[in-house]
Legacy VTK file of the C-alpha trace (Angstrom):
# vtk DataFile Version 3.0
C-alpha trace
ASCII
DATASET POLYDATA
POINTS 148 float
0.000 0.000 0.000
1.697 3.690 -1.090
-0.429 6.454 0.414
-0.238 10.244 0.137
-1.596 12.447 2.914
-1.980 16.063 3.977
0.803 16.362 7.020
-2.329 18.227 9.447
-4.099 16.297 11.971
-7.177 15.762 9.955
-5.025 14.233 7.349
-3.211 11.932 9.704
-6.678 10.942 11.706
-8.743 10.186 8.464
-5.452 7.938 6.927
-5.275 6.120 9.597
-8.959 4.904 9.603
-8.436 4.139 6.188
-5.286 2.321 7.094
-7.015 0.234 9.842
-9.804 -0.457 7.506
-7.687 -1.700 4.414
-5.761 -3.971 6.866
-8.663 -5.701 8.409
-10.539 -5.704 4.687
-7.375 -7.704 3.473
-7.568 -9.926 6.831
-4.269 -9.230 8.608
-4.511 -9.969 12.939
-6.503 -7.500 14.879
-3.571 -7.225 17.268
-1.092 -6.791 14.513
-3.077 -4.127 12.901
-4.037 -2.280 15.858
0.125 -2.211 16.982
1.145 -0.815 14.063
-2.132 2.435 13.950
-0.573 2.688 17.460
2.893 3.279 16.605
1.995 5.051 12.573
-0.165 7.265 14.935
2.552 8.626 17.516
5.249 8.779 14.337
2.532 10.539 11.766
1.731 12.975 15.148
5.292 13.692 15.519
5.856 14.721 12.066
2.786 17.218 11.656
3.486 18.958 15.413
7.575 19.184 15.334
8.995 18.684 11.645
6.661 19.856 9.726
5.196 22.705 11.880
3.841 25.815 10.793
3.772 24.317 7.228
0.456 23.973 5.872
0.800 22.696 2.164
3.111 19.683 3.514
2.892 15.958 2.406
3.695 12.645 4.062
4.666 9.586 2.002
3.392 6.221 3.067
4.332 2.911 2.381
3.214 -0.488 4.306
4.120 -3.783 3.299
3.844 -7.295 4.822
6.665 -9.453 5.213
7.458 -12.804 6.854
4.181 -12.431 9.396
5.093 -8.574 9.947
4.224 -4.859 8.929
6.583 -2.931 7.203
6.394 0.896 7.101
8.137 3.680 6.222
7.395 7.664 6.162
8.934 10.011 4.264
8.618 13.887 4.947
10.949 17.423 3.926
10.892 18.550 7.344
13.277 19.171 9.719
15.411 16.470 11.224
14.024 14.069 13.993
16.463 15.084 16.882
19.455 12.674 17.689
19.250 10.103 20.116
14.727 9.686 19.822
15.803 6.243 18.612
17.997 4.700 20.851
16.277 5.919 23.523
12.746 4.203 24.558
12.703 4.962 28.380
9.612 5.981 30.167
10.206 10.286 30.573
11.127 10.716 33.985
8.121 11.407 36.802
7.292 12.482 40.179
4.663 10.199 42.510
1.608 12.059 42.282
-0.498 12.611 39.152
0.743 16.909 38.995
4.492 15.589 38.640
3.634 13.587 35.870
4.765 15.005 32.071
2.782 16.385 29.435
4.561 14.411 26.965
7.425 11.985 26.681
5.386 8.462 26.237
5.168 8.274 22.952
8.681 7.079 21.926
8.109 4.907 24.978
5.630 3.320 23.020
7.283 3.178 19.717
9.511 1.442 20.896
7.560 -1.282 22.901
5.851 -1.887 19.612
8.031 -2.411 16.778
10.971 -4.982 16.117
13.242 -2.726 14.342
13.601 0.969 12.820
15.590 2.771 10.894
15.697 6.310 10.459
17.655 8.214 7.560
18.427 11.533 6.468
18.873 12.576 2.481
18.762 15.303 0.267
16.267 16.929 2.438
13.973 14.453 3.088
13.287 12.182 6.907
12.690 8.316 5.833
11.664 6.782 9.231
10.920 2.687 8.745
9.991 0.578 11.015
8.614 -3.394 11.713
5.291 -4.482 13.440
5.783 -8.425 13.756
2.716 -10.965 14.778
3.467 -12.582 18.203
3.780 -15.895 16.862
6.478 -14.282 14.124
8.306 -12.325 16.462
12.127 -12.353 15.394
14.696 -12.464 17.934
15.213 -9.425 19.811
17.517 -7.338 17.312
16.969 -8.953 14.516
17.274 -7.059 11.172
14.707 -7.533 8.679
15.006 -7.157 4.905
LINES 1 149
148 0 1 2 3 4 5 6 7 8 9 10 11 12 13 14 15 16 17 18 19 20 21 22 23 24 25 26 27 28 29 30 31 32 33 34 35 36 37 38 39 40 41 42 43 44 45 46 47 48 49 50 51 52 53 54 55 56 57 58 59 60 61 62 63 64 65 66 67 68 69 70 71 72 73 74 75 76 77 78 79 80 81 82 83 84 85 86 87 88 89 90 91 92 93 94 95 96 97 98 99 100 101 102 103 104 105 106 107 108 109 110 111 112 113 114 115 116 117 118 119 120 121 122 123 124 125 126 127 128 129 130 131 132 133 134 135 136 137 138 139 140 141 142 143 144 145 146 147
């Protein structure tokens, strides 16, 4: 599947409905499906609020894929560059005891992380590609593994 859609929030909510819909329509898992809106959703989010801010005739790229039991997908954008160390770092954002000390934001990389098997993020001739893998539980590659 190779999608085009408008980088606002309206454009990311009504793609991913369509997403979820094409992936049930063409019978992949529930679970599997519902991973991957969870993780497309935080990285689509990302793109619209900090690269691509303040830009309102901006386009994200799309492609999903199915490989081997798992979801491959990959974003492309021209905004600015997704900050250094987002993707080797998947800890929860640091938090007080009481509801008031917790943080605004911080949990989605958290969850990113949690959810896929692998990504890759690259930066060329102006453009972010951000890929990633969303495997099935019962085709879950070893921890690390690299998939092609």
């Amino acid at each position: 599947m190779r999608l085009r859609l408008r980088a606002t929030p309206d454009g990311v909510s009504t793609e991913l409905d369509r997403l979820r819909g094409l992936l049930s329509a063409r019978g992949f898992d529930a679970g599997l499906g519902a991973n991957v809106a969870i993780v497309l959703g935080e990285i689509l989010n990302n793109i619209v609020e900090h690269a691509l801010a303040g830009r309102d005739d901006a386009w994200i790229a799309l492609k999903v894929r199915r490989h081997a039991g798992c979801l491959h997908v990959e974003t492309r954008d021209e905004g600015r560059p997704l900050p250094p160390g987002l993707l080797t770092s998947g800890d929860l954002p640091r938090h007080g005891t009481t509801t008031e000390d917790l943080p605004e934001g911080g949990f989605g990389w958290f969850i990113i992380h949690s959810l896929t098997d692998d990504m890759v993020y690259e930066r060329a001739e102006g453009q972010n590609r951000l890929s990633f893998s969303v495997c099935g539980q019962t085709d879950r590659p070893p921890a690390g593994a690299v998939i092609h």
